[in-house]
PDB file of N, CA, C and O in Angstrom, chain B, residues numbered from 101:
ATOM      1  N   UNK B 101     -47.788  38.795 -36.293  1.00  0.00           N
ATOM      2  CA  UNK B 101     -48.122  39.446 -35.043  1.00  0.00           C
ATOM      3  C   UNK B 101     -48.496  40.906 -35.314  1.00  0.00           C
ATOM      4  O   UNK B 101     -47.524  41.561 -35.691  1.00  0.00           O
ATOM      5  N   UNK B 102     -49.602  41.570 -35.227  1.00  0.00           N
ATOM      6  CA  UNK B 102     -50.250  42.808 -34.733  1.00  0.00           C
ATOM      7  C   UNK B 102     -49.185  43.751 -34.059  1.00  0.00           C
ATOM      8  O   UNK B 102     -48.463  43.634 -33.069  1.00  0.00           O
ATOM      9  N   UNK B 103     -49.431  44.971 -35.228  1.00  0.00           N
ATOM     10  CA  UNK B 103     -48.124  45.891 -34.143  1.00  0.00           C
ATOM     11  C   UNK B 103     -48.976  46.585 -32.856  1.00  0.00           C
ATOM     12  O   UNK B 103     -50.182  46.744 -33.044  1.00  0.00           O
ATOM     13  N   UNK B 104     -48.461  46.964 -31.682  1.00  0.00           N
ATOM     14  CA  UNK B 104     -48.860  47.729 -30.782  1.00  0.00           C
ATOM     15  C   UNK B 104     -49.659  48.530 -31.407  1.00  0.00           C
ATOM     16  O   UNK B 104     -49.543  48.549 -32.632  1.00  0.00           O
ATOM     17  N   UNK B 105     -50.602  49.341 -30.824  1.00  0.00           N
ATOM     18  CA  UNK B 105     -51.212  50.291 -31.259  1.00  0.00           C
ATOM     19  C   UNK B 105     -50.527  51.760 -30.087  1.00  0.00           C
ATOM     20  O   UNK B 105     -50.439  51.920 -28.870  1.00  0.00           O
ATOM     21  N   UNK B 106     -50.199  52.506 -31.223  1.00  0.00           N
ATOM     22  CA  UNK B 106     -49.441  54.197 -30.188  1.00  0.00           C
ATOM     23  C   UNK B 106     -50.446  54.794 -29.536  1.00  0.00           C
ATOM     24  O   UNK B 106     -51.432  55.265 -30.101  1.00  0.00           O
ATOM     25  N   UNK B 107     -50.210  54.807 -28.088  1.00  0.00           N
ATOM     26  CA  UNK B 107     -51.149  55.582 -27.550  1.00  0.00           C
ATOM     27  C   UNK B 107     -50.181  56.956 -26.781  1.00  0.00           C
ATOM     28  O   UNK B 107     -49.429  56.976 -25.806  1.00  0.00           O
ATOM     29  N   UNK B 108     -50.728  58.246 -27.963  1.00  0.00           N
ATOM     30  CA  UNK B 108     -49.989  59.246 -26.653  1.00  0.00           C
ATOM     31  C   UNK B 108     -50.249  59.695 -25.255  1.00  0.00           C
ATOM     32  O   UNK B 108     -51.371  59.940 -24.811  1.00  0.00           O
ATOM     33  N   UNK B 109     -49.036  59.794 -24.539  1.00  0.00           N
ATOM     34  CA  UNK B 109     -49.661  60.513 -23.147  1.00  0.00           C
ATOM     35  C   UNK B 109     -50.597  61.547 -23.095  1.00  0.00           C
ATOM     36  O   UNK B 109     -50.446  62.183 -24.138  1.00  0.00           O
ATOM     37  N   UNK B 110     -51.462  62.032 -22.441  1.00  0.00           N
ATOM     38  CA  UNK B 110     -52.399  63.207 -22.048  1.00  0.00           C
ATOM     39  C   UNK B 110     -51.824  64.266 -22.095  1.00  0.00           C
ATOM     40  O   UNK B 110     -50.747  64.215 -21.500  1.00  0.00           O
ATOM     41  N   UNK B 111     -52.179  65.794 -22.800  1.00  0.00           N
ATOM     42  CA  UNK B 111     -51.332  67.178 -23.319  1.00  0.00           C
ATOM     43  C   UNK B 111     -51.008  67.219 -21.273  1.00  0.00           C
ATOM     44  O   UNK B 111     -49.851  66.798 -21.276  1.00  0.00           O
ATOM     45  N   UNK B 112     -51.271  67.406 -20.102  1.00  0.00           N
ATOM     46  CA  UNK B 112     -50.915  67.385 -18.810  1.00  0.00           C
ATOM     47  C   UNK B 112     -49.842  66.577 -18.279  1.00  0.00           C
ATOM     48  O   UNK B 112     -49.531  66.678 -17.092  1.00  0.00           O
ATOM     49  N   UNK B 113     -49.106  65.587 -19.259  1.00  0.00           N
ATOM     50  CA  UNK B 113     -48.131  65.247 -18.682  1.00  0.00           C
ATOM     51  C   UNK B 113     -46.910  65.948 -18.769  1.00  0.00           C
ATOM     52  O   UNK B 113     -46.354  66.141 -19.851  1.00  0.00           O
ATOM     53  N   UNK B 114     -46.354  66.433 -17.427  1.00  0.00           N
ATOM     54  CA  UNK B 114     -45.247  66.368 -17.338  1.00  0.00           C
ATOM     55  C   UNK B 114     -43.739  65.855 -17.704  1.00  0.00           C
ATOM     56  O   UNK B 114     -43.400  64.705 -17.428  1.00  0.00           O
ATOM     57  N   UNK B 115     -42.585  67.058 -18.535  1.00  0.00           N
ATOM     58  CA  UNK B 115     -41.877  66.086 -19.107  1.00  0.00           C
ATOM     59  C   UNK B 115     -40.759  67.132 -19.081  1.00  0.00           C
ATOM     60  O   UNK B 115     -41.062  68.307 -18.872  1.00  0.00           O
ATOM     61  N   UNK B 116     -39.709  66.838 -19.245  1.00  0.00           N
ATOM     62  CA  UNK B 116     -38.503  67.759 -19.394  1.00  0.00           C
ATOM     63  C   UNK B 116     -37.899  68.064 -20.738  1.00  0.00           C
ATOM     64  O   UNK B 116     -38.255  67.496 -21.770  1.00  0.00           O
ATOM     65  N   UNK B 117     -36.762  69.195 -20.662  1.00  0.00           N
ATOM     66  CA  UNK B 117     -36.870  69.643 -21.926  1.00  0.00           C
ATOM     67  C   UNK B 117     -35.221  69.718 -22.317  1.00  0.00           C
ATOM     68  O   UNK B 117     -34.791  70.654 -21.643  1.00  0.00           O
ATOM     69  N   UNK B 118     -34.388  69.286 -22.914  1.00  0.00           N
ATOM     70  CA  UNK B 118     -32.862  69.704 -23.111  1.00  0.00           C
ATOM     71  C   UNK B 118     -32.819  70.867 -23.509  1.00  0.00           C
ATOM     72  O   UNK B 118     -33.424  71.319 -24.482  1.00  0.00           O
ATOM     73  N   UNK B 119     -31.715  71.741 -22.398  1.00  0.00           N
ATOM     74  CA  UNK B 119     -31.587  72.831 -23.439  1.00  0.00           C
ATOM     75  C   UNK B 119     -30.801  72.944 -24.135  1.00  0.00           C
ATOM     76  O   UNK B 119     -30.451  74.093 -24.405  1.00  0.00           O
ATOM     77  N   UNK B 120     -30.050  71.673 -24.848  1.00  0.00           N
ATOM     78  CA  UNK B 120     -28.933  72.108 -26.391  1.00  0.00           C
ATOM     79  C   UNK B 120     -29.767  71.632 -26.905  1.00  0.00           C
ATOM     80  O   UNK B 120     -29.877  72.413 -27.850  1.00  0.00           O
ATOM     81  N   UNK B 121     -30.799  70.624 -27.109  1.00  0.00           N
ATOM     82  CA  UNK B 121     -31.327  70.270 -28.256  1.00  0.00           C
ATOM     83  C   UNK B 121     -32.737  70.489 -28.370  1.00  0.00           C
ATOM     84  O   UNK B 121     -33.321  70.256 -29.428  1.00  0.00           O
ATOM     85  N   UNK B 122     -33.409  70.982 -27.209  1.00  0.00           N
ATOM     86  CA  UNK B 122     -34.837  70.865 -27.568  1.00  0.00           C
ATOM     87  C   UNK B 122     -35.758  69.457 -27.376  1.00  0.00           C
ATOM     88  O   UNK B 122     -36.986  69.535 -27.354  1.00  0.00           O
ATOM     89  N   UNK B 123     -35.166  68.372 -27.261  1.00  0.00           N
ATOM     90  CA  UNK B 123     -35.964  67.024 -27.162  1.00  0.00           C
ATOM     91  C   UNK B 123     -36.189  67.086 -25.610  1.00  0.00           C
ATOM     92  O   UNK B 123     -35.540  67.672 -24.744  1.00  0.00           O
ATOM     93  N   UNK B 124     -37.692  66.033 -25.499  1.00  0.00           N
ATOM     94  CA  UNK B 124     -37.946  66.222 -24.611  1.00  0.00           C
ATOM     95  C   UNK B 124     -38.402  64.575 -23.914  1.00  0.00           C
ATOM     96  O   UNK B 124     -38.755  63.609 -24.591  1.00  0.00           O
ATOM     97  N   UNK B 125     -38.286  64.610 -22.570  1.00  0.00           N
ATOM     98  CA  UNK B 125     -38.216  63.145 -21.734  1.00  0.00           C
ATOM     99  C   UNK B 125     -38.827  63.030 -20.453  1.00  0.00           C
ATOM    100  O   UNK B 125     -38.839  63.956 -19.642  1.00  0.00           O
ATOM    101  N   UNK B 126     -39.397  61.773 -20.230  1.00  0.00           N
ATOM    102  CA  UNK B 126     -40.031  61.766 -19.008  1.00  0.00           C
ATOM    103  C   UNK B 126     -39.247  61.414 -17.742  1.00  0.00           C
ATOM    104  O   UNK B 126     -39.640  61.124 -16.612  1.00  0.00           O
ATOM    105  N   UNK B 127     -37.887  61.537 -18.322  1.00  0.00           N
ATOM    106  CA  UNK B 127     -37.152  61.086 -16.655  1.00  0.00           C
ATOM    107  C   UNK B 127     -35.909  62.110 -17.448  1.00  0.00           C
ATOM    108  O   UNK B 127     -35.492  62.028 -18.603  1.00  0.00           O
ATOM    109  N   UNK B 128     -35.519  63.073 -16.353  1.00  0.00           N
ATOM    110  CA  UNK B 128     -34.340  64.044 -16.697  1.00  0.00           C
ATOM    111  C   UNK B 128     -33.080  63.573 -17.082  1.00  0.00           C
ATOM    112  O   UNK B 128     -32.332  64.000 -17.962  1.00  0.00           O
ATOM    113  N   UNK B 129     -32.906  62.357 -16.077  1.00  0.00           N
ATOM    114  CA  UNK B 129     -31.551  61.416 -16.449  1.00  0.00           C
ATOM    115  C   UNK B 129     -31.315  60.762 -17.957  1.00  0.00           C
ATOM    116  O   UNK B 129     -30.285  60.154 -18.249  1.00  0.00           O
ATOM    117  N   UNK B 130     -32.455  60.983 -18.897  1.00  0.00           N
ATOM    118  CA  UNK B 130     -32.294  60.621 -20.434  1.00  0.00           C
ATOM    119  C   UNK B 130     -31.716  62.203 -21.336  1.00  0.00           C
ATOM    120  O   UNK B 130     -31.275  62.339 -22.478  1.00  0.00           O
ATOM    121  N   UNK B 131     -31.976  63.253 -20.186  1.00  0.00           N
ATOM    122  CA  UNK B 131     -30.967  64.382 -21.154  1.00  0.00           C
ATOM    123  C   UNK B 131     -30.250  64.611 -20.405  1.00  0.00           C
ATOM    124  O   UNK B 131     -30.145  64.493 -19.184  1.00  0.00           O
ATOM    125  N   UNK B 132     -29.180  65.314 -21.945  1.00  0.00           N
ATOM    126  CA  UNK B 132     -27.628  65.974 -20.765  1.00  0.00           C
ATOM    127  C   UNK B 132     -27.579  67.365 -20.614  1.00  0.00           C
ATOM    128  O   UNK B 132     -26.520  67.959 -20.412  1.00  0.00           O
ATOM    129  N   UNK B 133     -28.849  68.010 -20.714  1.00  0.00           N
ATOM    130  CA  UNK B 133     -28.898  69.463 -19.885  1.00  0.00           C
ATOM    131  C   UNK B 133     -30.136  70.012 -20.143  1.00  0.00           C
ATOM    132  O   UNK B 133     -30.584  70.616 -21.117  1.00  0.00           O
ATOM    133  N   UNK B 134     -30.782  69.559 -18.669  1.00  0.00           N
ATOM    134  CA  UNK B 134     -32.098  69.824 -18.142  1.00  0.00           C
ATOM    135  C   UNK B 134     -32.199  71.304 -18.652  1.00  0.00           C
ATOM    136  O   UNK B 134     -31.391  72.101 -18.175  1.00  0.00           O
ATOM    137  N   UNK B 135     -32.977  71.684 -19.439  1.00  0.00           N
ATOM    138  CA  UNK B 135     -33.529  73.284 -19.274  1.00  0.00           C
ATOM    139  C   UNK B 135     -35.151  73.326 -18.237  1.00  0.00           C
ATOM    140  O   UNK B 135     -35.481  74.331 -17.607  1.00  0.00           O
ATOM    141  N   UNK B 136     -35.465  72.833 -18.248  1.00  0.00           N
ATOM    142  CA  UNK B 136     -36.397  72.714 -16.948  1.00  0.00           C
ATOM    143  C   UNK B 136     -37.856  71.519 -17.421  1.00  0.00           C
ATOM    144  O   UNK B 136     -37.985  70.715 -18.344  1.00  0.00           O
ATOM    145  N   UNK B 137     -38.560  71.839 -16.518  1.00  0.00           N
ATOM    146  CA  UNK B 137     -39.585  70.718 -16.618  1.00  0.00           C
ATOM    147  C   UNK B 137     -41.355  71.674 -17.122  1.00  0.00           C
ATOM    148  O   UNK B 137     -41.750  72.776 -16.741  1.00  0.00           O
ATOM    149  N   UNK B 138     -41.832  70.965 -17.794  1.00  0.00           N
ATOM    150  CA  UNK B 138     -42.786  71.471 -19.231  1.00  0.00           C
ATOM    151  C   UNK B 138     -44.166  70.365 -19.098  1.00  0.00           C
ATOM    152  O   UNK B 138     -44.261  69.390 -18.353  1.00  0.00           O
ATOM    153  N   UNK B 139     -44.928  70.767 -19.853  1.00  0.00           N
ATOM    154  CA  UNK B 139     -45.707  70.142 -19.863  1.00  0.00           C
ATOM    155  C   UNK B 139     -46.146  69.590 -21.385  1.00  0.00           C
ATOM    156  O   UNK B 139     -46.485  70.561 -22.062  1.00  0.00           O
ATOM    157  N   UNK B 140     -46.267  68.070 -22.290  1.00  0.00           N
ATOM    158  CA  UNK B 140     -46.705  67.929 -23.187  1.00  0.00           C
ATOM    159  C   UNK B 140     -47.454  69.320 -24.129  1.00  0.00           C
ATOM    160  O   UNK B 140     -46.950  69.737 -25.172  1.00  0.00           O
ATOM    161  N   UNK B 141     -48.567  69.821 -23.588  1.00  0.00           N
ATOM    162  CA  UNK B 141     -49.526  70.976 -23.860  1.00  0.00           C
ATOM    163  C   UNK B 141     -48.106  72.127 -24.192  1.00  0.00           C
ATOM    164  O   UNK B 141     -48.257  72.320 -25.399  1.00  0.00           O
ATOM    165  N   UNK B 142     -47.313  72.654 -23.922  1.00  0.00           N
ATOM    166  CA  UNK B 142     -46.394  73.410 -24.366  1.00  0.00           C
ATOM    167  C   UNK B 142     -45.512  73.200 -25.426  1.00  0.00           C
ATOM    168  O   UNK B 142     -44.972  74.100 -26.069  1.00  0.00           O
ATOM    169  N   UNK B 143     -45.410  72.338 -25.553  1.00  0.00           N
ATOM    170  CA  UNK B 143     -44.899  71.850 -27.280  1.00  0.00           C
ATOM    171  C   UNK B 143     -45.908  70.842 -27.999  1.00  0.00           C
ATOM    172  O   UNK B 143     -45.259  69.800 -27.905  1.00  0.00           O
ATOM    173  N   UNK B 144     -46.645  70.629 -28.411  1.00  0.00           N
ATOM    174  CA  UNK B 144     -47.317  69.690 -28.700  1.00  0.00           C
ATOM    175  C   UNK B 144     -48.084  70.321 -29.884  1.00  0.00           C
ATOM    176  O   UNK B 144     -49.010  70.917 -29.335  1.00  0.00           O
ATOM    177  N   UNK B 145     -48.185  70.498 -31.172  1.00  0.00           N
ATOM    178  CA  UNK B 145     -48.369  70.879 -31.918  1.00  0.00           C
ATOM    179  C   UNK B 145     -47.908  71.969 -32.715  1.00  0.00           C
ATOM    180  O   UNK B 145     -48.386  72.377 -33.773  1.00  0.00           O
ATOM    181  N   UNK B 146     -46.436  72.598 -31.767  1.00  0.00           N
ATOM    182  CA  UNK B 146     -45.781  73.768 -32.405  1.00  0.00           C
ATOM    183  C   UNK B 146     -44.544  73.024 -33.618  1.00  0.00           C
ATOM    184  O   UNK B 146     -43.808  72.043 -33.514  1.00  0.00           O
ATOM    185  N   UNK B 147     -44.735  73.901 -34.597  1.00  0.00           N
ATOM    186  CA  UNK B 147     -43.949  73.498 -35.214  1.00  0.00           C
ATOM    187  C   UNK B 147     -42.038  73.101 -34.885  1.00  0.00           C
ATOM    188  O   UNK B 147     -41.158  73.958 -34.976  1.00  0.00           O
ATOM    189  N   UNK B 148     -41.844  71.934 -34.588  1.00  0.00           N
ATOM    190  CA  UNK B 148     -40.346  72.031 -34.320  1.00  0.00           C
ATOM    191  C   UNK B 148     -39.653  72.473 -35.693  1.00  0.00           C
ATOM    192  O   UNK B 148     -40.117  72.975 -36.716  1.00  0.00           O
ATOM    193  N   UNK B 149     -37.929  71.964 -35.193  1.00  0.00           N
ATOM    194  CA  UNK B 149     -36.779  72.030 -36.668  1.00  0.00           C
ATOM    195  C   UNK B 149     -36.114  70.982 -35.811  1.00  0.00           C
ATOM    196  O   UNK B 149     -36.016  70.662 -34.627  1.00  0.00           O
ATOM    197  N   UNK B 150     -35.553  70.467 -37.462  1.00  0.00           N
ATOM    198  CA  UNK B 150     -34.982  69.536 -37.290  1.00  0.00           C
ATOM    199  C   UNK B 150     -33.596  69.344 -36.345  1.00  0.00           C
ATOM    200  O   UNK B 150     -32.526  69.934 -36.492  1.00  0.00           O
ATOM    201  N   UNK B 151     -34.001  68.196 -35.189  1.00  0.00           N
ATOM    202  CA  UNK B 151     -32.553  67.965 -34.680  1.00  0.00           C
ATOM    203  C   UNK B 151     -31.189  67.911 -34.840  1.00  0.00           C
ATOM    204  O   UNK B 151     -30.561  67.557 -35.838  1.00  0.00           O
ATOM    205  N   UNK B 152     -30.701  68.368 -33.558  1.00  0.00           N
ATOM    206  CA  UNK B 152     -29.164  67.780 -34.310  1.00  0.00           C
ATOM    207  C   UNK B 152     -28.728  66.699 -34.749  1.00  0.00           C
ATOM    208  O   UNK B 152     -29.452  65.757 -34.428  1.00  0.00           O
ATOM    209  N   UNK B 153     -27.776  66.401 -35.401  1.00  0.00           N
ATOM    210  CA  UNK B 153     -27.380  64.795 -35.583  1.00  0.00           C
ATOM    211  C   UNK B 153     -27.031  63.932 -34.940  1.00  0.00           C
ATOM    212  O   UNK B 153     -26.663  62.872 -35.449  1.00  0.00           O
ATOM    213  N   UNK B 154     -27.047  64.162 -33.514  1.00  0.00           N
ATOM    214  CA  UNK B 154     -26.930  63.229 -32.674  1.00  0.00           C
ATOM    215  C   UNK B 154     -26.981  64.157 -31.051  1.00  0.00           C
ATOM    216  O   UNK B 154     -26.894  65.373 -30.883  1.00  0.00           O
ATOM    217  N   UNK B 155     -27.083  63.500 -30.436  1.00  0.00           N
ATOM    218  CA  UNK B 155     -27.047  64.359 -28.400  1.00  0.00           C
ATOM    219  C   UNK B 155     -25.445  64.693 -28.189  1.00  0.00           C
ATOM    220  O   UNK B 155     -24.494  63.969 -27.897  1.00  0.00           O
ATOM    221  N   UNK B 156     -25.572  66.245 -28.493  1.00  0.00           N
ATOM    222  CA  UNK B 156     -24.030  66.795 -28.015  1.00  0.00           C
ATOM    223  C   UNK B 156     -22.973  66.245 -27.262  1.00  0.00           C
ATOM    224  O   UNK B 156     -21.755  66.273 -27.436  1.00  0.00           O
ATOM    225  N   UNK B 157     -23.828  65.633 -26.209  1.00  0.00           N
ATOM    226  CA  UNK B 157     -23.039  64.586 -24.896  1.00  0.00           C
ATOM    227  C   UNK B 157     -23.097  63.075 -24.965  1.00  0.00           C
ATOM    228  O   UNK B 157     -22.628  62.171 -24.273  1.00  0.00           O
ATOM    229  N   UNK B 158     -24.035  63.147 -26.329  1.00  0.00           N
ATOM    230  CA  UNK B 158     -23.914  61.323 -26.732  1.00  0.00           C
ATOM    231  C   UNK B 158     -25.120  60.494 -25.345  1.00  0.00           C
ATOM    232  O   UNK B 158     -25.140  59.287 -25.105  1.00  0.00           O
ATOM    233  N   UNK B 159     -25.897  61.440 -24.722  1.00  0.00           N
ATOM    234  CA  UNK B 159     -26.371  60.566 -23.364  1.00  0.00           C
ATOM    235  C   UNK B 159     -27.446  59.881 -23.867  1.00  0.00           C
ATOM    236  O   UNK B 159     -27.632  58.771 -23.368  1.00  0.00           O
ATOM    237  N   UNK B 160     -28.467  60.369 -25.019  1.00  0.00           N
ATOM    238  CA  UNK B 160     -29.486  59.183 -25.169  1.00  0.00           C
ATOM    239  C   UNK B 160     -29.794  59.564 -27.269  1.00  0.00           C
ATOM    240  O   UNK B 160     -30.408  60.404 -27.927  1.00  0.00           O
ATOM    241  N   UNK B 161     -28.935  58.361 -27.552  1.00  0.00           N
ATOM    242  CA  UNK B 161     -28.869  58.684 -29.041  1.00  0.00           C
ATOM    243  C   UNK B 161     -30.117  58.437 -29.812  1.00  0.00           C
ATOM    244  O   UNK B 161     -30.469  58.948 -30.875  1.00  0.00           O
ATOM    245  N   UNK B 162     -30.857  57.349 -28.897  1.00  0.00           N
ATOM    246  CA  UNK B 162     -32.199  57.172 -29.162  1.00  0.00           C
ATOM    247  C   UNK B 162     -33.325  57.791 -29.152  1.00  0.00           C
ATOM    248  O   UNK B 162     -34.055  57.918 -28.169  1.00  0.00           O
ATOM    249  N   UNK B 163     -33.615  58.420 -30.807  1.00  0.00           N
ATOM    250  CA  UNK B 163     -34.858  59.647 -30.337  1.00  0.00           C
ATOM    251  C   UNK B 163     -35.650  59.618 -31.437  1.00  0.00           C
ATOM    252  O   UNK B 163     -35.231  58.969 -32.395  1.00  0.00           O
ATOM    253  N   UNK B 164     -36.817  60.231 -31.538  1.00  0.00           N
ATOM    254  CA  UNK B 164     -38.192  60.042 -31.798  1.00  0.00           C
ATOM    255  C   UNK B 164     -38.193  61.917 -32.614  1.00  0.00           C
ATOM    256  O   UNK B 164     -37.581  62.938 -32.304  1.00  0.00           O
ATOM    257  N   UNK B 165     -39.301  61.572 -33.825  1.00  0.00           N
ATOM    258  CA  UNK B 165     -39.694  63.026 -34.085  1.00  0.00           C
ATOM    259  C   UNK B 165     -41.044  62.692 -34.566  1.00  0.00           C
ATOM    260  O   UNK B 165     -41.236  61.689 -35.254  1.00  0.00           O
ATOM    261  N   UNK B 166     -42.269  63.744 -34.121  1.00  0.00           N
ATOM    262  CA  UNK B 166     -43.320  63.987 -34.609  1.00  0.00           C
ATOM    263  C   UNK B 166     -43.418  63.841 -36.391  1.00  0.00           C
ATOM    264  O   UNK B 166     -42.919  64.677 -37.145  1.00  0.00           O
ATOM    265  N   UNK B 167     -44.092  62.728 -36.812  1.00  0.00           N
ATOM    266  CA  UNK B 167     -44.484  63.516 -38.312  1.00  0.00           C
ATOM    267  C   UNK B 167     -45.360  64.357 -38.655  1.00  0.00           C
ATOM    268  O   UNK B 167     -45.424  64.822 -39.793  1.00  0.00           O
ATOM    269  N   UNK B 168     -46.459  64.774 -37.327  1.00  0.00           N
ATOM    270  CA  UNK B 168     -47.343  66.269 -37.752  1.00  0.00           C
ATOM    271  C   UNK B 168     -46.019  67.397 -37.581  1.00  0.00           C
ATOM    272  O   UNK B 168     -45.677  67.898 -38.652  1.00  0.00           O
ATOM    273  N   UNK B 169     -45.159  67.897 -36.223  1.00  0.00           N
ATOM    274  CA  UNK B 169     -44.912  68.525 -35.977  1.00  0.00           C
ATOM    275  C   UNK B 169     -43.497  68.979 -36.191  1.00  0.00           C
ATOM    276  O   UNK B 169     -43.064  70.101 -36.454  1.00  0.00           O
ATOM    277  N   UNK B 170     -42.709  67.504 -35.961  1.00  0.00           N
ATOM    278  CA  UNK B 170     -41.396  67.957 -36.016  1.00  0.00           C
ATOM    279  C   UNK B 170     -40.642  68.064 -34.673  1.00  0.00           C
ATOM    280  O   UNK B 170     -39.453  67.798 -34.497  1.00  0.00           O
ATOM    281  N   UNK B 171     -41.463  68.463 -33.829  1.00  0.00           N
ATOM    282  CA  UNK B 171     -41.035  68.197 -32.331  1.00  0.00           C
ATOM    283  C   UNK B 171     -40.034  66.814 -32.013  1.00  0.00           C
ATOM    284  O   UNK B 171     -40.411  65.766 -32.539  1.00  0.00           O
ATOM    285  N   UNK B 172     -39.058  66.783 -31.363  1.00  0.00           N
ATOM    286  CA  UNK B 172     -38.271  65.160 -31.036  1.00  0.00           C
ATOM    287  C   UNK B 172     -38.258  64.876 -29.285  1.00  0.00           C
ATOM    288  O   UNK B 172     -37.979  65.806 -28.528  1.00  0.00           O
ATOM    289  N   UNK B 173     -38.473  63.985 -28.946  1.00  0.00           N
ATOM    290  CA  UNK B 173     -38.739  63.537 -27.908  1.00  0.00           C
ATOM    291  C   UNK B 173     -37.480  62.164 -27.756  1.00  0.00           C
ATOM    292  O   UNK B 173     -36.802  61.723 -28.684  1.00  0.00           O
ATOM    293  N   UNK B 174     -37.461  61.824 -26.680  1.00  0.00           N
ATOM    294  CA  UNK B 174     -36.550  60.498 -26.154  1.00  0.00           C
ATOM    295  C   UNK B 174     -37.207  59.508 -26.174  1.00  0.00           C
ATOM    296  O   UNK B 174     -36.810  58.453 -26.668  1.00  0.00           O
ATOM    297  N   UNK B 175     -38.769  59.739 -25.430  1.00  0.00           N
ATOM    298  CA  UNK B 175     -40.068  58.748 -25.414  1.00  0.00           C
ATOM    299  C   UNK B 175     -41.250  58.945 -26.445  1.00  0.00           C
ATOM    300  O   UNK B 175     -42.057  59.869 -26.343  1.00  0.00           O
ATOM    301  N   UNK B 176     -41.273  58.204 -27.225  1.00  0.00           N
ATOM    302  CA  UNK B 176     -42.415  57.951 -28.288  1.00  0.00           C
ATOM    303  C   UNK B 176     -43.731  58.300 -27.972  1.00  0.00           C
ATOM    304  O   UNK B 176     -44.443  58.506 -28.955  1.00  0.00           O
ATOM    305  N   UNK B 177     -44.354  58.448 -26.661  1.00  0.00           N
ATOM    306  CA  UNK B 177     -45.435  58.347 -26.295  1.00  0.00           C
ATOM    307  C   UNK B 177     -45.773  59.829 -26.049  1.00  0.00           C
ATOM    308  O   UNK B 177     -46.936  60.189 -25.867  1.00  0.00           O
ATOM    309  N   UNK B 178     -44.795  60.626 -26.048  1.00  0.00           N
ATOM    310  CA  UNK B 178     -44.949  62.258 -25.388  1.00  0.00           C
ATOM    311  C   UNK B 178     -45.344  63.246 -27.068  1.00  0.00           C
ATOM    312  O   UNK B 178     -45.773  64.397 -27.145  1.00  0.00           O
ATOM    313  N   UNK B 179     -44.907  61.999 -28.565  1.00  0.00           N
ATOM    314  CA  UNK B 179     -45.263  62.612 -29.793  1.00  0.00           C
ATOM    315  C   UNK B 179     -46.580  61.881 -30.168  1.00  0.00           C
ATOM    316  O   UNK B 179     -46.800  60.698 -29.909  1.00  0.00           O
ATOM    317  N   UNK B 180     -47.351  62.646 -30.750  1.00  0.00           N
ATOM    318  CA  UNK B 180     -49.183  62.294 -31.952  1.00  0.00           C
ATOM    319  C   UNK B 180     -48.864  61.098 -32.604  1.00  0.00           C
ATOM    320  O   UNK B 180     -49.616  60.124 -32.571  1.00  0.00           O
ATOM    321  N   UNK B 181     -47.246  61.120 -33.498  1.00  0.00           N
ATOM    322  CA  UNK B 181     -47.175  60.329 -34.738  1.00  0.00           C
ATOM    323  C   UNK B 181     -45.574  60.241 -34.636  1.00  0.00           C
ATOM    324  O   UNK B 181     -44.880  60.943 -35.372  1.00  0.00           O
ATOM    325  N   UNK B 182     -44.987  59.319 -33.662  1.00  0.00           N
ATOM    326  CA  UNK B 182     -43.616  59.144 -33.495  1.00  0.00           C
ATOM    327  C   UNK B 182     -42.930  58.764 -34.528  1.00  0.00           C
ATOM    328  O   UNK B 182     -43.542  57.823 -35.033  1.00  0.00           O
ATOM    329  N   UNK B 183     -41.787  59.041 -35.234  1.00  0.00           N
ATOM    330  CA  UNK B 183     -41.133  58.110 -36.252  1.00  0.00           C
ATOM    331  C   UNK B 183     -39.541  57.839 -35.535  1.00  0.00           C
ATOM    332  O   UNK B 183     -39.110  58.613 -34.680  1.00  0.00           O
ATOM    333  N   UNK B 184     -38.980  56.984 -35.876  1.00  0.00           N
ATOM    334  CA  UNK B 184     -37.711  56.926 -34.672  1.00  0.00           C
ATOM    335  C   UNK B 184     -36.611  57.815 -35.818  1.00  0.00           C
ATOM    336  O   UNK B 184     -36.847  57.990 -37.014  1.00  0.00           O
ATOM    337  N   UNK B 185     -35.577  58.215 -35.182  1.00  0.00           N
ATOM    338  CA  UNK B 185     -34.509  59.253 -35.969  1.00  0.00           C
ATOM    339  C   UNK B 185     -33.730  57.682 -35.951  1.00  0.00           C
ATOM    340  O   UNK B 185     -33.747  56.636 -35.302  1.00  0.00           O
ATOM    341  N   UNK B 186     -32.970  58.377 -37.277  1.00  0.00           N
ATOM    342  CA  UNK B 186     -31.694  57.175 -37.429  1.00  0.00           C
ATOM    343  C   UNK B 186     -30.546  57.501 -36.211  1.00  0.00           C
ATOM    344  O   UNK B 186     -30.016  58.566 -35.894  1.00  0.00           O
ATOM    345  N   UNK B 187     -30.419  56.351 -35.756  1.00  0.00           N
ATOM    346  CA  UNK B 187     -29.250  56.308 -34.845  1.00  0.00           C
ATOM    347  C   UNK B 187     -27.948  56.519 -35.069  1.00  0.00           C
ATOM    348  O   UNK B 187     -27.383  55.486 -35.427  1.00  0.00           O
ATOM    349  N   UNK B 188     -27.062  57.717 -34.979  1.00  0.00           N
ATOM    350  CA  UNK B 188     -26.218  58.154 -35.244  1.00  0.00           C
ATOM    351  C   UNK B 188     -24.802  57.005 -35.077  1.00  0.00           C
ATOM    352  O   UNK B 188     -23.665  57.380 -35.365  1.00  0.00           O
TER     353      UNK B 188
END
């Protein structure tokens, strides 16, 4: 079977941002402390650093990092070149 092919969202989508960790999600209820709401185009090619080892509050252990950038996201589709983080 043919893997999916990744299609990212448009740099205009809307997405939120944690503020202990920096990852970012399309529904706020996947982080445990909203620092506010962003747009793809605002992180999207800046160089991130590497995450913590897991979500301070444990709320979504499941996460994603850019291999251009480094950036980590909750949803795969908000990174260029998603790779999934090992699950803590």
């Amino acid at each position: 079977m043919a893997q999916a092919k990744h299609i990212p969202v448009p740099k205009e989508t809307p997405a939120y941002i944690c503020a202990n960790c920096g990852a970012v999600a399309l529904d706020p209820n996947n982080l445990c402390k909203v620092q506010g709401l962003g747009k793809k185009s605002d992180w999207c090619g800046v160089k991130g650093t590497m995450p913590p080892k897991d979500c301070h509050t444990k709320t979504h252990t499941a996460r994603w990092q850019c291999r251009n950038c480094g950036q980590t996201a909750v949803n795969p589709e908000l990174l260029c070149e998603p790779a999934p983080l090992p699950i803590p």
